[in-house]
C-alpha positions in Angstrom: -2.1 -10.0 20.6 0.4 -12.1 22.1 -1.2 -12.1 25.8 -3.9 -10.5 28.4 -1.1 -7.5 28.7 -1.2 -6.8 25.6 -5.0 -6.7 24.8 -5.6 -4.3 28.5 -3.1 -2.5 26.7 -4.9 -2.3 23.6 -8.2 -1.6 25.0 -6.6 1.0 27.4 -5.7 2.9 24.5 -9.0 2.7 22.5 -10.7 4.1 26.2 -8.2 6.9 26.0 -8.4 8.0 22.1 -12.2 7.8 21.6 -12.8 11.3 23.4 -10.0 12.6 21.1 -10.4 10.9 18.2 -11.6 13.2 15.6 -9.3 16.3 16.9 -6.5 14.1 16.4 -7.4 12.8 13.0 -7.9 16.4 11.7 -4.6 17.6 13.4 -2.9 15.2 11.2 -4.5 16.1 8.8 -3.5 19.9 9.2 0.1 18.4 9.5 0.4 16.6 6.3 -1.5 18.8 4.5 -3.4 16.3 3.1 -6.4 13.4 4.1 -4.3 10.3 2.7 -1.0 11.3 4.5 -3.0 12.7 7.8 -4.6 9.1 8.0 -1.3 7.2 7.3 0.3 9.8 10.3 -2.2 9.2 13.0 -2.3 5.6 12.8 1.9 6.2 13.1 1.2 7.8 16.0 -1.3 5.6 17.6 1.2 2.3 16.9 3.8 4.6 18.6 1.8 5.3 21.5 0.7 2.0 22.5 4.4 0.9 22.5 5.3 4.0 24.7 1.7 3.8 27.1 2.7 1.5 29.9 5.0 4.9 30.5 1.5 7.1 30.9 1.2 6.8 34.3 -1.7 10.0 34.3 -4.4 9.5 32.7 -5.2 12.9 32.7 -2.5 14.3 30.7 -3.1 11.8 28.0 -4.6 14.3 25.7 -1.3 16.5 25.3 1.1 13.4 25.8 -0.5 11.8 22.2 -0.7 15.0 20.3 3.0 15.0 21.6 3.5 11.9 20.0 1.8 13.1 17.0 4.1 15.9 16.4 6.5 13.4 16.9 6.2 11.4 14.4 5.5 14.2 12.1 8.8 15.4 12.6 10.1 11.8 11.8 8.4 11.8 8.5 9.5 15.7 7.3 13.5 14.4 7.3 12.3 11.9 4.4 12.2 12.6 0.9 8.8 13.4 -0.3 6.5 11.5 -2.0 5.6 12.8 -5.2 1.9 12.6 -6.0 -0.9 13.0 -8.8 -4.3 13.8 -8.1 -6.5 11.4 -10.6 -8.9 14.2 -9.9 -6.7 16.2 -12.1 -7.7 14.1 -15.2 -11.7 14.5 -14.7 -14.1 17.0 -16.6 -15.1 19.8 -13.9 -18.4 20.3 -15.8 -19.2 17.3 -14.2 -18.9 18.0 -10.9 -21.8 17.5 -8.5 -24.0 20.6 -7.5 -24.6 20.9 -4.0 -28.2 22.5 -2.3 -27.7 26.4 -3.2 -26.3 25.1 -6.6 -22.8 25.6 -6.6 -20.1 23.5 -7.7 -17.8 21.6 -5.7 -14.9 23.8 -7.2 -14.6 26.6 -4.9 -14.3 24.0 -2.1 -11.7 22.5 -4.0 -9.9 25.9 -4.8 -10.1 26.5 -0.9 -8.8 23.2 -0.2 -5.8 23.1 -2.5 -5.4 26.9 -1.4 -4.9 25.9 1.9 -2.7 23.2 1.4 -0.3 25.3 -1.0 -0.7 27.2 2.1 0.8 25.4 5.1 3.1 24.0 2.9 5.3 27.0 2.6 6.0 26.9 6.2 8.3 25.1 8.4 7.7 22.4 9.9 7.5 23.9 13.7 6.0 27.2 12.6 3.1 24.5 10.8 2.8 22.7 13.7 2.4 25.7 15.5 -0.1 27.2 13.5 -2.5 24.0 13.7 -2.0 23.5 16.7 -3.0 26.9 18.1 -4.7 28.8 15.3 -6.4 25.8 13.8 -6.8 23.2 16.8 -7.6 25.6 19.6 -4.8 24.6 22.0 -2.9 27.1 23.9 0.4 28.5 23.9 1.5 26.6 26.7 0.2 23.5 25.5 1.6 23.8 22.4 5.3 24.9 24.1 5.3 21.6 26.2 4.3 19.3 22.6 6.8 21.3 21.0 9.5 20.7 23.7 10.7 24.0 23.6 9.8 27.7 25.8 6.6 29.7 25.2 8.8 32.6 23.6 9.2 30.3 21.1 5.9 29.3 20.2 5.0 32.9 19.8 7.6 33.3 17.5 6.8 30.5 15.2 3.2 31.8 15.4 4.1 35.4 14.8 6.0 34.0 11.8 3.9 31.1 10.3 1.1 33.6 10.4 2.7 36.6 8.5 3.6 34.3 6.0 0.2 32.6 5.8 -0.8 36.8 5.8 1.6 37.3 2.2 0.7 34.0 0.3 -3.3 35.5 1.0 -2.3 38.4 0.2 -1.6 37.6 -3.6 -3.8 35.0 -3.8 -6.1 38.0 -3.4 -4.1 39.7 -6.2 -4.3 36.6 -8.4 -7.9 37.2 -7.6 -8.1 34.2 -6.3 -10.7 35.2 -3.4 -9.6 32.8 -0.5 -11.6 33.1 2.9 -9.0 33.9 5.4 -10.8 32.8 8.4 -10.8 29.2 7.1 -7.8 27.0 6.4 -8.8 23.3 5.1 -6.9 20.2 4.0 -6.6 17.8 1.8 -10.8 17.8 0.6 -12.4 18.5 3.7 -12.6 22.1 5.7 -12.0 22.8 9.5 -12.8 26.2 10.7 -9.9 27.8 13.1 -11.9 27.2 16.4 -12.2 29.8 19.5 -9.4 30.2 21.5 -10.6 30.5 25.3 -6.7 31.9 26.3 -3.0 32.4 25.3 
């Protein structure tokens, strides 16, 4: 750090992440559809918001102004060409996967995981965002309209769409008797459950 500014600055920002920090990291997550990229995303987002926090003037709204900034800079990074990735997972025996305590394999995780991810990537960019941010992350319509930037009319539309698409790729997978749990949407090689909504 250059000077005292900057470290209060700093530390100011570590006070207001910690409560926060987890949801966050998992909404990125969500976002990138995957744990590597999620990572890479929130630490984006935490650079950009300790340029932009002198400008946070209540403390209170911190929350909803970061996630903000996290669906900011996930827009950012959906107008550049992909990256193309290979799993090195993809070159391993799956006999030899670990068991875990009622003696199952970690395959059907995986299946659920790369399910998921197939998933959320079919939608657009707002209707994803929409989807974790509401269905997955628990945060209301409202919420969601003012991170968004746009009316609450239009949230419900990207949900009402996201979610009927989510709804048809379920749908065969089901067909393709693939067996996926529809309450449950996971990322990258971990699993969130879509938490309680208290309100729209």
């Amino acid at each position: 750090m250059d000077s005292r500014a900057d470290t209060d600055r700093w530390n100011r920002l570590i006070r207001l992440l910690k409560p926060i920090h987890g949801q966050a990291v998992a909404t990125a997550r969500h976002l990138s559809r995957s744990v590597h990229d999620g990572d890479d995303l929130y630490q984006d987002a935490v650079l950009r918001a300790y340029d932009k926090l002198n400008g946070l003037r209540d403390e209170s709204r911190f929350r909803s102004w970061f996630f903000a900034t996290l669906v900011s800079r996930h827009r950012s990074r959906v107008r550049r060409p992909r990256r193309e990735w290979v799993s090195i997972e993809d070159g391993l025996d799956r006999r030899d996967d670990p068991v875990g305590e009622d003696g199952t394999s970690w395959e059907e995780e995986r299946g659920r995981a790369e399910r998921a991810a197939r998933a959320l990537d079919l939608l657009k960019p707002v209707q994803r965002e929409a989807i974790v941010l509401h269905d997955i992350e628990g945060f209301s319509v409202e919420e969601v309209a003012d991170m968004q930037g746009v009316t609450i009319s239009a949230v419900k539309s990207r949900l009402t769409r996201g979610r009927e698409k989510l709804r048809r790729f379920y749908l065969q997978c089901a067909r393709d008797n693939e067996s996926p749990l529809l309450g449950t949407l996971t990322a990258g090689a971990m699993a969130w459950p879509v938490k309680e909504r208290s309100h729209e």
